[in-house]
C-alpha positions in Angstrom: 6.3 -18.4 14.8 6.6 -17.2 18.4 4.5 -13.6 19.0 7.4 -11.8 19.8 8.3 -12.4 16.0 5.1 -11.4 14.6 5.5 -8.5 16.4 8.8 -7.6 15.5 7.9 -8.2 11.4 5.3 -6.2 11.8 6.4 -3.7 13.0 9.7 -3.7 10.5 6.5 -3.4 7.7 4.4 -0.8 8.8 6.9 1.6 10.8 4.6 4.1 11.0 2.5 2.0 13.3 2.8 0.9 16.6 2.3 -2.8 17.5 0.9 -4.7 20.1 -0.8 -7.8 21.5 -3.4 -7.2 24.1 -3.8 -9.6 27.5 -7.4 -10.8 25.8 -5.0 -11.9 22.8 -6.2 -9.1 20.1 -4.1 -7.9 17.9 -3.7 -4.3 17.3 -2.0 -1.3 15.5 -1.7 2.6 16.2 -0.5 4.9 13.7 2.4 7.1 15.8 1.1 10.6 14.0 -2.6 12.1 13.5 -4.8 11.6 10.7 -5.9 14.7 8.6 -9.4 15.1 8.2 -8.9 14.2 4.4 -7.6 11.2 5.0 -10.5 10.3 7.8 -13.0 11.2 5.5 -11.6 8.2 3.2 -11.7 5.6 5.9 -8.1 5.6 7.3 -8.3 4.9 11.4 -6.2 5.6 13.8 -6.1 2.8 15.4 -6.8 -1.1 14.0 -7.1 -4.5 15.8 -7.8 -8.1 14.7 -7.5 -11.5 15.8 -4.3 -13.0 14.3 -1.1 -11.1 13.0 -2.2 -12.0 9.3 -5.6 -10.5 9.7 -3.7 -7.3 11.7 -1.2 -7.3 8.6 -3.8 -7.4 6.1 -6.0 -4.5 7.7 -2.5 -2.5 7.9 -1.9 -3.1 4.2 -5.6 -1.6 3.4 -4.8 1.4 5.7 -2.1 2.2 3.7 -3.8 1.5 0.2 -6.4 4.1 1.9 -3.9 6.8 2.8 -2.1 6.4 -0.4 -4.9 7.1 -2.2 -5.6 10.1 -0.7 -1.4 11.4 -1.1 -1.9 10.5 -5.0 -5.8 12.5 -5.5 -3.6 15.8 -3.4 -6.4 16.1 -1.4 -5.7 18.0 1.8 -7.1 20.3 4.6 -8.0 23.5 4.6 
């Protein structure tokens, strides 16, 4: 699959995100509005990168298990 595809399914599964491919080949992902401090305090970053779409799409998919949790437990800032 050619890395303008992986990029464009990527980015159709996490729209929250932005996508991109660096010149050194890394893989990365930005999420387009801040984190609360709740949801930093339960791991979620801000910004993600890996070597290979699947590993990128697989660290997205734990980011939003991460934030999800954190929606569900109503936890928020003060």
């Amino acid at each position: 699959m050619s890395f303008d595809r992986h990029l464009a399914e990527i980015a159709r599964e996490f729209p929250d995100w932005t996508i991109w491919r660096s010149d050194a080949g890394r893989w990365w992902a930005t999420r387009h509005h801040p984190l609360t401090s709740a949801q930093r305090d339960l791991g979620c970053a801000m910004t993600i990168d890996a070597d290979d779409p699947a590993e990128l799409r697989e660290r997205l998919h734990g980011q939003e298990q991460l934030r999800e949790r954190q929606e569900r437990s109503g936890e928020t800032d003060t």
